[in-house]
mmCIF file of the N, C-alpha and C atoms, coordinates in Angstrom:
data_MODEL
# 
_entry.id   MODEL 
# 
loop_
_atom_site.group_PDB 
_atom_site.id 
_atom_site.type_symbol 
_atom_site.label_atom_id 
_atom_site.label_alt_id 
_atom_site.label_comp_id 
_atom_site.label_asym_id 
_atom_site.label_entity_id 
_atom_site.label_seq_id 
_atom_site.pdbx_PDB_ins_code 
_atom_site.Cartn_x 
_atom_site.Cartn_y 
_atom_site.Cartn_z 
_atom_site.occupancy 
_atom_site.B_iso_or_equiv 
_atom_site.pdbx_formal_charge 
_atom_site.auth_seq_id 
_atom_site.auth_comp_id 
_atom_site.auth_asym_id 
_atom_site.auth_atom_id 
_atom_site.pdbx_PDB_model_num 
ATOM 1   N N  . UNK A 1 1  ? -1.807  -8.774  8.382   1.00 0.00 ? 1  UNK A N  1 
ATOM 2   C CA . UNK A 1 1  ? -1.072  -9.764  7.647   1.00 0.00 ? 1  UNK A CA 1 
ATOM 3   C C  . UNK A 1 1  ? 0.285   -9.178  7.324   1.00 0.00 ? 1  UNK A C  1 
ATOM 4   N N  . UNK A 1 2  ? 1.650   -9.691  8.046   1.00 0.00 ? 2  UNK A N  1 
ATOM 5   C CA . UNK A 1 2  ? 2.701   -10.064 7.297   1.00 0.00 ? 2  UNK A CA 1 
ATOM 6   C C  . UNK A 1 2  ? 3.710   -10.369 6.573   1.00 0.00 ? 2  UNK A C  1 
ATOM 7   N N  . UNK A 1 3  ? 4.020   -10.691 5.183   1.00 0.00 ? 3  UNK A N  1 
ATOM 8   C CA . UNK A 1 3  ? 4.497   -11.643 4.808   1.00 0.00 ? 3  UNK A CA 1 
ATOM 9   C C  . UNK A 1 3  ? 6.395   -11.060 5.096   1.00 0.00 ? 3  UNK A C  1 
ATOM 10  N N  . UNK A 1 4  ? 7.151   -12.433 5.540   1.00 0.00 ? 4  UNK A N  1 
ATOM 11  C CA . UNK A 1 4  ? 7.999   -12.142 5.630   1.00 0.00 ? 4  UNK A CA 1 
ATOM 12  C C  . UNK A 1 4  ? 8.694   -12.252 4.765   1.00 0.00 ? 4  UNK A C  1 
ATOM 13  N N  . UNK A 1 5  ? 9.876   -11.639 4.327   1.00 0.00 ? 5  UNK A N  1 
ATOM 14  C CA . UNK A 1 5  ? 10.710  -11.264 3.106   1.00 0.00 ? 5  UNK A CA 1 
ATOM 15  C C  . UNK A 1 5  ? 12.094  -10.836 3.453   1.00 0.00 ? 5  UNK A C  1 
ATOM 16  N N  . UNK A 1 6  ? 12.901  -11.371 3.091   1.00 0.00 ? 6  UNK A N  1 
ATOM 17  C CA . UNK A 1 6  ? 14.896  -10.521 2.987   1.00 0.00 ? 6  UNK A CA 1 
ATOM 18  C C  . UNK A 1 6  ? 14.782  -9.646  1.599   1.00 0.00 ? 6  UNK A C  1 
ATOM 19  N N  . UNK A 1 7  ? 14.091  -9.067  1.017   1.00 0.00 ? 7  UNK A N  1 
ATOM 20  C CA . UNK A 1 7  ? 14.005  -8.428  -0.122  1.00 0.00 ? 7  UNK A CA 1 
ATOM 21  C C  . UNK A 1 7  ? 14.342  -7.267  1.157   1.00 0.00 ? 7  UNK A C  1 
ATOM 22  N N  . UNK A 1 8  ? 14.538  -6.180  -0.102  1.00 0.00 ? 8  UNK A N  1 
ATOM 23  C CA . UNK A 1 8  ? 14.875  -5.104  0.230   1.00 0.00 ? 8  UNK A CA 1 
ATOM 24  C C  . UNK A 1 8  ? 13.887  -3.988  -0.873  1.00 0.00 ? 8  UNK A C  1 
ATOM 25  N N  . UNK A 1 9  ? 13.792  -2.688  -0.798  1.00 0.00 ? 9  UNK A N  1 
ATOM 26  C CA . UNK A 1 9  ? 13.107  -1.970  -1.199  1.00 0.00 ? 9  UNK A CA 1 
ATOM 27  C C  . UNK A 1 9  ? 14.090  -0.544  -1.738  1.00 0.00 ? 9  UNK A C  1 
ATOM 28  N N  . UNK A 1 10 ? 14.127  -0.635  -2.763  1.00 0.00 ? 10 UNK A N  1 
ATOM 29  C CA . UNK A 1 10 ? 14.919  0.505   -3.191  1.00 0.00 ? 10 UNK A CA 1 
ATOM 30  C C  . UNK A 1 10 ? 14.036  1.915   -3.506  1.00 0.00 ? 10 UNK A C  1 
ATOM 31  N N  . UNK A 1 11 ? 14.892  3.005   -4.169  1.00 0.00 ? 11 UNK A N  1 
ATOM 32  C CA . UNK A 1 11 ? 14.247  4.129   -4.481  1.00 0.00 ? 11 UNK A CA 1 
ATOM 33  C C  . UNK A 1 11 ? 13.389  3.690   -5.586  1.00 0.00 ? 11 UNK A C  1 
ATOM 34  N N  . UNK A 1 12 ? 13.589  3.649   -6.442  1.00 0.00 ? 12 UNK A N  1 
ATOM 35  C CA . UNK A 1 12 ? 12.127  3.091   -7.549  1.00 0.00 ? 12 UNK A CA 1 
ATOM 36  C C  . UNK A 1 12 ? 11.041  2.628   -7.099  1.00 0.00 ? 12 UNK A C  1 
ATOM 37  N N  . UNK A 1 13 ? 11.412  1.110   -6.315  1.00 0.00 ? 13 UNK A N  1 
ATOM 38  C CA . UNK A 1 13 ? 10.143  1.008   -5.334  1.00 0.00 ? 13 UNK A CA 1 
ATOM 39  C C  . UNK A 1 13 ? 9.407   1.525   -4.739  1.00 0.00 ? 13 UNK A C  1 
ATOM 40  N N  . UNK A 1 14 ? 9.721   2.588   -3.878  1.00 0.00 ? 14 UNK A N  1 
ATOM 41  C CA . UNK A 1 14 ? 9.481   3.348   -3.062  1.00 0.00 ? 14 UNK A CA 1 
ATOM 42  C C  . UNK A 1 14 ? 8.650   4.502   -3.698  1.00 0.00 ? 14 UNK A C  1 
ATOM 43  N N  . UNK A 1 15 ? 9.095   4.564   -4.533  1.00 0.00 ? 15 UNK A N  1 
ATOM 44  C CA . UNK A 1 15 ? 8.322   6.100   -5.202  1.00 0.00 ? 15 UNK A CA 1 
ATOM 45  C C  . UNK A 1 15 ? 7.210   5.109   -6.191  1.00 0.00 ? 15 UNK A C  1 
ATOM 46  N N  . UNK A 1 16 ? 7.097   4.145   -6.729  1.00 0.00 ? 16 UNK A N  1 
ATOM 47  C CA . UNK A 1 16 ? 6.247   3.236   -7.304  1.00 0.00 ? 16 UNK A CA 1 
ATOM 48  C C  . UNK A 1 16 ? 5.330   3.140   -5.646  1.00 0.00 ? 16 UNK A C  1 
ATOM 49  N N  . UNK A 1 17 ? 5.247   2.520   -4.837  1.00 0.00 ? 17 UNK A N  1 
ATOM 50  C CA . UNK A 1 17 ? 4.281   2.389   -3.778  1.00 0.00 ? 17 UNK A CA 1 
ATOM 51  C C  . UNK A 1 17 ? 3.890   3.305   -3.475  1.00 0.00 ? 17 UNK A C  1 
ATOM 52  N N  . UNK A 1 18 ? 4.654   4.998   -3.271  1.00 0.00 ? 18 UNK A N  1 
ATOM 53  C CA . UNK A 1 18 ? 4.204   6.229   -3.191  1.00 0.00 ? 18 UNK A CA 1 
ATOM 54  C C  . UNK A 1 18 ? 3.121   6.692   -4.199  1.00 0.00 ? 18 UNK A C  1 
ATOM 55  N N  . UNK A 1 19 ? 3.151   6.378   -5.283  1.00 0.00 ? 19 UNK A N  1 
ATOM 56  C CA . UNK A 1 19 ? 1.923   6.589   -6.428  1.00 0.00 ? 19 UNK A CA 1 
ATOM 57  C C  . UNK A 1 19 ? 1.223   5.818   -6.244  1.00 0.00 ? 19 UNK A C  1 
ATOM 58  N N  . UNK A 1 20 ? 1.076   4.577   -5.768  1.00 0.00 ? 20 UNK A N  1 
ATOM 59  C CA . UNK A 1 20 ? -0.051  3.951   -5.740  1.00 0.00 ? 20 UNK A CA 1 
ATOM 60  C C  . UNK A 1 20 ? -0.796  4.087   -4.507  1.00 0.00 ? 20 UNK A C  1 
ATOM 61  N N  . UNK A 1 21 ? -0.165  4.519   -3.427  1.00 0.00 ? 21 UNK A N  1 
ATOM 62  C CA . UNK A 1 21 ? -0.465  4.820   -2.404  1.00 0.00 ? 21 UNK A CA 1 
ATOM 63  C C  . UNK A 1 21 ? -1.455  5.895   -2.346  1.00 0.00 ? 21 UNK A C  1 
ATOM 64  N N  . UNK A 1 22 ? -0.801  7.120   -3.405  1.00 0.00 ? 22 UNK A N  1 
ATOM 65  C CA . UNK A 1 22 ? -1.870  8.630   -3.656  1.00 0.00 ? 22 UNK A CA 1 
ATOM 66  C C  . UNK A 1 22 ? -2.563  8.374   -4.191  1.00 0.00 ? 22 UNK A C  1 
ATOM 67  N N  . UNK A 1 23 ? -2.746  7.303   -5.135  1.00 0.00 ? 23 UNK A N  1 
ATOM 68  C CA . UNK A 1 23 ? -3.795  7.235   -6.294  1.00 0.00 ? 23 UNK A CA 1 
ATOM 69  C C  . UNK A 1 23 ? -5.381  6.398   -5.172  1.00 0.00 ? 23 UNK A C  1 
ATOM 70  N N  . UNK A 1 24 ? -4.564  5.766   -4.288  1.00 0.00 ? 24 UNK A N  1 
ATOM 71  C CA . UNK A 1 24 ? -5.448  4.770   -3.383  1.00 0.00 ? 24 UNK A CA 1 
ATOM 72  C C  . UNK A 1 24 ? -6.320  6.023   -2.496  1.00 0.00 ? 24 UNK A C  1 
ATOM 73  N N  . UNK A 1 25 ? -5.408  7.014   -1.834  1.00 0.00 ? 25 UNK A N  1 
ATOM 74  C CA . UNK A 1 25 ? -6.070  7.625   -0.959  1.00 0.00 ? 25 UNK A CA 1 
ATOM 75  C C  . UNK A 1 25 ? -6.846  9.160   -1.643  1.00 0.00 ? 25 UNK A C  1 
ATOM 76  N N  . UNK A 1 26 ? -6.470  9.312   -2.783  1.00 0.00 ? 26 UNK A N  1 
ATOM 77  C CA . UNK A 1 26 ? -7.442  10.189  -3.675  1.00 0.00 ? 26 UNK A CA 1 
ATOM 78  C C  . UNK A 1 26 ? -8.767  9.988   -3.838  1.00 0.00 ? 26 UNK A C  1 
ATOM 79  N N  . UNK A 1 27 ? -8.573  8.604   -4.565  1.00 0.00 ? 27 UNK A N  1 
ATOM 80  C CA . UNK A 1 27 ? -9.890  8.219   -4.598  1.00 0.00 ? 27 UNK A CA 1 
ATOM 81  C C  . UNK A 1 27 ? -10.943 7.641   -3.333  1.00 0.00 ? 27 UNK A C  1 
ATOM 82  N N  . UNK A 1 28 ? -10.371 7.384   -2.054  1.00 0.00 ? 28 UNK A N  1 
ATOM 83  C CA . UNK A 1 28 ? -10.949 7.097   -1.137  1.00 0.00 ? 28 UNK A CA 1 
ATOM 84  C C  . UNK A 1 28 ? -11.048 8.242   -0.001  1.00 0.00 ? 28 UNK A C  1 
ATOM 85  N N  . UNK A 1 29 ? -10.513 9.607   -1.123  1.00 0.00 ? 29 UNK A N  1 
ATOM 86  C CA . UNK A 1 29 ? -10.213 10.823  0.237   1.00 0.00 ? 29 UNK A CA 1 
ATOM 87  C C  . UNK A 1 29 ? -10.017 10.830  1.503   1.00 0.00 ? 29 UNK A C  1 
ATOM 88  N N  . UNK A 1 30 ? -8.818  10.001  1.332   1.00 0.00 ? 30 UNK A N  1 
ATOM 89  C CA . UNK A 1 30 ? -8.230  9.480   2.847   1.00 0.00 ? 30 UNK A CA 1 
ATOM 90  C C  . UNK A 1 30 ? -7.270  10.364  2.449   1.00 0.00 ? 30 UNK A C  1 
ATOM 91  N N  . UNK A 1 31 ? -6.070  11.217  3.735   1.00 0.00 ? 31 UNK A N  1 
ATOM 92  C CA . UNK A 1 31 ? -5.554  12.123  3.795   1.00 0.00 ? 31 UNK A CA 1 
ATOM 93  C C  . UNK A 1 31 ? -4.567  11.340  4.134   1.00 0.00 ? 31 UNK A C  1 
ATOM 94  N N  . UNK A 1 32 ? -2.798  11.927  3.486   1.00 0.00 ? 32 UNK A N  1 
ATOM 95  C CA . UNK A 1 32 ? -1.515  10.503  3.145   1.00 0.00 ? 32 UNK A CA 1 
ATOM 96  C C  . UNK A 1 32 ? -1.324  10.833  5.058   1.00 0.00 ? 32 UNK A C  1 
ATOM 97  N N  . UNK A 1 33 ? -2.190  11.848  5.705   1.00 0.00 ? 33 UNK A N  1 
ATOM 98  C CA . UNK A 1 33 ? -0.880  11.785  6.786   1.00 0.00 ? 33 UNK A CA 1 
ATOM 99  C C  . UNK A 1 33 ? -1.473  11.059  8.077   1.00 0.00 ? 33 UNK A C  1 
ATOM 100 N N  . UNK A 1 34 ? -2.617  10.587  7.551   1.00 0.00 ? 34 UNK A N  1 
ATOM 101 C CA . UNK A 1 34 ? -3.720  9.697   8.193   1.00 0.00 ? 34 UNK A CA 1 
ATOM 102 C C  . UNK A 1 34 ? -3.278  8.483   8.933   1.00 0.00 ? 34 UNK A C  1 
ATOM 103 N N  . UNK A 1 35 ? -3.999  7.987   10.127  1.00 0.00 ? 35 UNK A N  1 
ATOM 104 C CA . UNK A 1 35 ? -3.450  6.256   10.300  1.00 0.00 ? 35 UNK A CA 1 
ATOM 105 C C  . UNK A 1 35 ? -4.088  5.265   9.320   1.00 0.00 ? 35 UNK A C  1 
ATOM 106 N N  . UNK A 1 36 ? -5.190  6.070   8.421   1.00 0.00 ? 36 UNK A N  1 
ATOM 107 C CA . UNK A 1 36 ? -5.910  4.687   7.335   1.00 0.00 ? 36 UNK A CA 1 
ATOM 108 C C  . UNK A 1 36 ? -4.601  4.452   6.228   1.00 0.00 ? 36 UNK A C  1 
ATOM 109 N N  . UNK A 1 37 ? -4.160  5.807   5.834   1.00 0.00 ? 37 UNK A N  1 
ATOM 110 C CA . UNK A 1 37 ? -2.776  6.032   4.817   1.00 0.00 ? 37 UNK A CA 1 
ATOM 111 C C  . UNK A 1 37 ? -1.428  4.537   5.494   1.00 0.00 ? 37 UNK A C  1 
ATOM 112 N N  . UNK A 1 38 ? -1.426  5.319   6.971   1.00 0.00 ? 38 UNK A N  1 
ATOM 113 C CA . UNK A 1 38 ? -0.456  4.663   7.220   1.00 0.00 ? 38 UNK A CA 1 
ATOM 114 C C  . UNK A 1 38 ? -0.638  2.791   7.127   1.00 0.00 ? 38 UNK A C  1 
ATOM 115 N N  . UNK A 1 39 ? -1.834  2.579   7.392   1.00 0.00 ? 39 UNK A N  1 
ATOM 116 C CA . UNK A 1 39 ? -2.238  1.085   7.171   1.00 0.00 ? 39 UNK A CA 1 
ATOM 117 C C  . UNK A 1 39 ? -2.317  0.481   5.965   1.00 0.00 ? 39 UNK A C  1 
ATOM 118 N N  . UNK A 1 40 ? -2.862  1.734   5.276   1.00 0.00 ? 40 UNK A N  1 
ATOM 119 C CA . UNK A 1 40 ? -2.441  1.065   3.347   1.00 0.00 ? 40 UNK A CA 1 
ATOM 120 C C  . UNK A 1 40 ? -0.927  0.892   3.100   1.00 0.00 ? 40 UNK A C  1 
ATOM 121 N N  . UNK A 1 41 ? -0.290  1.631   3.540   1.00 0.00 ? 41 UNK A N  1 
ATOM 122 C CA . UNK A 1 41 ? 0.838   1.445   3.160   1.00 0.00 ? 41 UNK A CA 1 
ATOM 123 C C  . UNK A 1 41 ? 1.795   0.368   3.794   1.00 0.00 ? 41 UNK A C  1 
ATOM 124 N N  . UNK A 1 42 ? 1.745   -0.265  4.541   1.00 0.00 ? 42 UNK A N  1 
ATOM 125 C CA . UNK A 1 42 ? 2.266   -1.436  5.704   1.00 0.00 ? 42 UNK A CA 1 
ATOM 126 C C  . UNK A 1 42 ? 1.463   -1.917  4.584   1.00 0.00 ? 42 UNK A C  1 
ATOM 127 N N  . UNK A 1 43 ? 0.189   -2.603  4.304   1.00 0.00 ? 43 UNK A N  1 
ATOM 128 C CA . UNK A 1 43 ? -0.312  -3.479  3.209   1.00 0.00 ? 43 UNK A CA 1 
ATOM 129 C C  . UNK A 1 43 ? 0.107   -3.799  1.800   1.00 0.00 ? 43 UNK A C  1 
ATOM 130 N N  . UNK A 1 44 ? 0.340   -2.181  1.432   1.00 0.00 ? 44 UNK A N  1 
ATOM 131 C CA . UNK A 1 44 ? 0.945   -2.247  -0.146  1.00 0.00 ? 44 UNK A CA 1 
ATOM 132 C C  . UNK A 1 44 ? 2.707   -2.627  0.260   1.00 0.00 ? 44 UNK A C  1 
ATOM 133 N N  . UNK A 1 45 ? 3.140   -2.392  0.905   1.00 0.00 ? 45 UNK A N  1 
ATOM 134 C CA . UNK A 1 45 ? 4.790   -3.141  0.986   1.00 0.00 ? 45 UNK A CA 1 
ATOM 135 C C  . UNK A 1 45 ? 4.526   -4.507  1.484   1.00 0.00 ? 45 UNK A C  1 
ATOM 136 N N  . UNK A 1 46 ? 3.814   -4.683  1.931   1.00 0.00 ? 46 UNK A N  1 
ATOM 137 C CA . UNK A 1 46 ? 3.510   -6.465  2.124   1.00 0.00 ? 46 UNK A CA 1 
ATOM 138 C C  . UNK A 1 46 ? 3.074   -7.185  0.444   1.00 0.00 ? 46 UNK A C  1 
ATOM 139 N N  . UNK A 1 47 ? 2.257   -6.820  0.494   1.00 0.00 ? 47 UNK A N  1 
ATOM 140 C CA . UNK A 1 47 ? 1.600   -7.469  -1.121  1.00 0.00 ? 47 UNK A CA 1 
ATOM 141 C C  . UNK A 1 47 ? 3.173   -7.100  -2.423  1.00 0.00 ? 47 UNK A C  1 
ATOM 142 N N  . UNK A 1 48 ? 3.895   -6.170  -1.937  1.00 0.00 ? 48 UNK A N  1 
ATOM 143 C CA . UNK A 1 48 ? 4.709   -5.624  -3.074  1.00 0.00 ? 48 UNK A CA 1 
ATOM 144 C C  . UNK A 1 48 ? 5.769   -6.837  -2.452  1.00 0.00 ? 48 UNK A C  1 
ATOM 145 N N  . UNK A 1 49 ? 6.250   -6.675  -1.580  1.00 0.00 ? 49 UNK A N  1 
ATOM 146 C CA . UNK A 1 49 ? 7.408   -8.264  -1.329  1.00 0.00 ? 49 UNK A CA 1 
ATOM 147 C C  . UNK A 1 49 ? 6.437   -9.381  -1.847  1.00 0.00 ? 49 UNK A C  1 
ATOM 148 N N  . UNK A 1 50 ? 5.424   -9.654  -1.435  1.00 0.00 ? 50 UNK A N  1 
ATOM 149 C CA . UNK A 1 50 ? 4.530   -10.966 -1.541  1.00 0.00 ? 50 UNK A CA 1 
ATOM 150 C C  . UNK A 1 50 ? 5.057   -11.060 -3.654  1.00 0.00 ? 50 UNK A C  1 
ATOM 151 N N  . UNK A 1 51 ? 4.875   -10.214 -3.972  1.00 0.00 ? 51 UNK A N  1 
ATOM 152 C CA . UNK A 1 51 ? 5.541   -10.280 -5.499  1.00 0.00 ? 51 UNK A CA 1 
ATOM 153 C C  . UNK A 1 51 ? 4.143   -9.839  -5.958  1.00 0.00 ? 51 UNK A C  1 
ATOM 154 N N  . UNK A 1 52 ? 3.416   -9.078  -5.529  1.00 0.00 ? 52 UNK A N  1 
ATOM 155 C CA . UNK A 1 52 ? 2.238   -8.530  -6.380  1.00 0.00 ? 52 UNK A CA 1 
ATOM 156 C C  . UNK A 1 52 ? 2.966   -6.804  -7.095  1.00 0.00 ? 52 UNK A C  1 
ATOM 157 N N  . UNK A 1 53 ? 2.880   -6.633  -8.216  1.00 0.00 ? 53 UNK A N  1 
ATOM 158 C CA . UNK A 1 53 ? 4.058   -5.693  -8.587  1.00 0.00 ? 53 UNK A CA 1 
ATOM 159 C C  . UNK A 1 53 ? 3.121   -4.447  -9.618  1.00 0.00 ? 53 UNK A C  1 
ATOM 160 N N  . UNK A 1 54 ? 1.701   -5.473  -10.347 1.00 0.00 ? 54 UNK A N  1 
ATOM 161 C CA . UNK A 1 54 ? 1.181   -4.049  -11.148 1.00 0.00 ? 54 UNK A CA 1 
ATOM 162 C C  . UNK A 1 54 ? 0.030   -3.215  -10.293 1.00 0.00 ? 54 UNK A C  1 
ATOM 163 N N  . UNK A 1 55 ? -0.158  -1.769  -10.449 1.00 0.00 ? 55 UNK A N  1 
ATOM 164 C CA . UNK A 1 55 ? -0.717  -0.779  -9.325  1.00 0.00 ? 55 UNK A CA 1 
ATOM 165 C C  . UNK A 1 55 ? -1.873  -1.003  -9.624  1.00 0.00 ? 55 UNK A C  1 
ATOM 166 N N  . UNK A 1 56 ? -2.641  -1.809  -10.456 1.00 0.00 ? 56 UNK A N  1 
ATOM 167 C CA . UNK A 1 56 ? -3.973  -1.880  -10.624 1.00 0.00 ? 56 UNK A CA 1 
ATOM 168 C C  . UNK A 1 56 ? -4.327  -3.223  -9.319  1.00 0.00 ? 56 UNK A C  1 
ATOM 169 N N  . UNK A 1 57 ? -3.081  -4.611  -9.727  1.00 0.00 ? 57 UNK A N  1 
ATOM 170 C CA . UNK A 1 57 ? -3.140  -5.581  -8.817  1.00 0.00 ? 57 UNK A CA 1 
ATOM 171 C C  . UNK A 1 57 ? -3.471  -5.129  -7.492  1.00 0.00 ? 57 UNK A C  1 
ATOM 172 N N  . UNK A 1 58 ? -2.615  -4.199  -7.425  1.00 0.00 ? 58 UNK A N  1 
ATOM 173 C CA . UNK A 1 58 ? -2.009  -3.907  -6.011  1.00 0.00 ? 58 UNK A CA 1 
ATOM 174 C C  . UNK A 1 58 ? -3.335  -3.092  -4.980  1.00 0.00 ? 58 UNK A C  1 
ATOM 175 N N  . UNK A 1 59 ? -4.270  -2.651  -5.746  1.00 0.00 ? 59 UNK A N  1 
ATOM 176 C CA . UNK A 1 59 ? -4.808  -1.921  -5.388  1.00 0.00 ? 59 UNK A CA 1 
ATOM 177 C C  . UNK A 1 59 ? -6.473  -2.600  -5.284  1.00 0.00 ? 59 UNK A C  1 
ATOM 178 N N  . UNK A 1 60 ? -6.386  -3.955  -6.575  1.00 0.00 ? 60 UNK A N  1 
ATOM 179 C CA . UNK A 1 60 ? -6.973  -4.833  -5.680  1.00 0.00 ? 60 UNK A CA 1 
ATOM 180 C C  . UNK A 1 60 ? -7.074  -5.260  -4.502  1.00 0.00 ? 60 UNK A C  1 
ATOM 181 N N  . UNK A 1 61 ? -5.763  -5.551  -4.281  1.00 0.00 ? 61 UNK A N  1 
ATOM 182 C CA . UNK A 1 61 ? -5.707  -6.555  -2.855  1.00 0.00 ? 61 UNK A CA 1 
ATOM 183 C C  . UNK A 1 61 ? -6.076  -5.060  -1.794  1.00 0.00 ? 61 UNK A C  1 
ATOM 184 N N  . UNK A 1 62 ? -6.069  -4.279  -1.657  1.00 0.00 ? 62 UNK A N  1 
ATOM 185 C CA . UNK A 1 62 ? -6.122  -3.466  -0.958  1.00 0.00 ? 62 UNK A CA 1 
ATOM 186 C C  . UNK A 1 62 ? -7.800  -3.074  -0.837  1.00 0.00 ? 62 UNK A C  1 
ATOM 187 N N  . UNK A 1 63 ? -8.790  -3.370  -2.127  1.00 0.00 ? 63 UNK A N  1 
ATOM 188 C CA . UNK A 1 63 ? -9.841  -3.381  -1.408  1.00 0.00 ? 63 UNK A CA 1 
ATOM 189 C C  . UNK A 1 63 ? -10.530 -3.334  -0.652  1.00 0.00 ? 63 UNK A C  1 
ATOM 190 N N  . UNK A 1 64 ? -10.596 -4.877  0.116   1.00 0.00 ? 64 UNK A N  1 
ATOM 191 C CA . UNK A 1 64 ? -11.358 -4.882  1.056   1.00 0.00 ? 64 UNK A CA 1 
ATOM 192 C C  . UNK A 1 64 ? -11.040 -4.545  2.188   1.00 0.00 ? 64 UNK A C  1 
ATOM 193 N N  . UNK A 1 65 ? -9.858  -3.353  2.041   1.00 0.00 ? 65 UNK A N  1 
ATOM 194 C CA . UNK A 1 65 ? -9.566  -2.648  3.645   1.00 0.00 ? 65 UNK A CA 1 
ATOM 195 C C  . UNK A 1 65 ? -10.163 -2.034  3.680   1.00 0.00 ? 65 UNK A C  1 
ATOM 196 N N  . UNK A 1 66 ? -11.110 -1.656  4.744   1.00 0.00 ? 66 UNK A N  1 
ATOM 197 C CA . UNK A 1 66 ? -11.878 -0.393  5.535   1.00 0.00 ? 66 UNK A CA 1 
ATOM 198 C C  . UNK A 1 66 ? -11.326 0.935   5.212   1.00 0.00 ? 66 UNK A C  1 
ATOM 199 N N  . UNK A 1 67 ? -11.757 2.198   4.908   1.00 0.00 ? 67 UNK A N  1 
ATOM 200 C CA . UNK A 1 67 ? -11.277 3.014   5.432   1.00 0.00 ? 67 UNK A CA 1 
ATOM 201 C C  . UNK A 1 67 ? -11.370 4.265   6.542   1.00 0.00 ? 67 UNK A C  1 
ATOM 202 N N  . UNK A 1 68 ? -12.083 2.816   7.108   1.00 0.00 ? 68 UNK A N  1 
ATOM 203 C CA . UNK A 1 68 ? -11.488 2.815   9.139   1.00 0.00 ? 68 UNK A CA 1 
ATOM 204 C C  . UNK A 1 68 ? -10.913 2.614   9.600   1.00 0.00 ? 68 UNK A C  1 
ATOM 205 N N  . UNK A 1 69 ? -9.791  1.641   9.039   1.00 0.00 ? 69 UNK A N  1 
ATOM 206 C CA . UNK A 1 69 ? -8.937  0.891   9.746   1.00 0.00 ? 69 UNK A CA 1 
ATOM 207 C C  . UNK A 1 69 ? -7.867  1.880   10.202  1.00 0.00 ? 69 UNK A C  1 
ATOM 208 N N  . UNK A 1 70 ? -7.589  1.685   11.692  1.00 0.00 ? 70 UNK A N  1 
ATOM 209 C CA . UNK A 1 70 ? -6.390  2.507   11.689  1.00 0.00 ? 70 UNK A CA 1 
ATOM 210 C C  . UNK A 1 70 ? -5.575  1.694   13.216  1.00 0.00 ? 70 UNK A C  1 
ATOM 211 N N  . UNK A 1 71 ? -4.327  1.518   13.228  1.00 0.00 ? 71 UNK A N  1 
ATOM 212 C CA . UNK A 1 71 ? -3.367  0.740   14.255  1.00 0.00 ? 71 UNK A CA 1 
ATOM 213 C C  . UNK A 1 71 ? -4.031  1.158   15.381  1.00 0.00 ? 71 UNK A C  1 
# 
């Protein structure tokens, strides 16, 4: 999934998706340099344009990804 967006992503952002990103693959001891890492993260910048913005939300929607999934 997606979503298309003209938003842009600044440094705050970026280091905000970076923590939620570690906090995601800590607890799922997925390793950041992984292709499951790399698939959470294509997800969490989708849901973060989509306008989902708090790391608890965010980490909902990220649920029901596998962590098999890999490109």
């Amino acid at each position: 999934m997606t979503f298309s967006s003209f938003d842009t992503l600044d440094a705050r952002d970026l280091s905000f998706l970076r923590m939620v990103l570690e906090d995601i693959c800590t607890e799922r001891a997925i390793s950041m340099d992984g292709p499951e890492a790399a698939d959470m993260a294509r997800a969490l910048i989708d849901w973060y344009l989509f306008g989902i913005r708090h790391p608890q939300q965010l980490k909902q929607m990220l649920a029901p990804l596998p962590t098999f999934l890999a490109s």
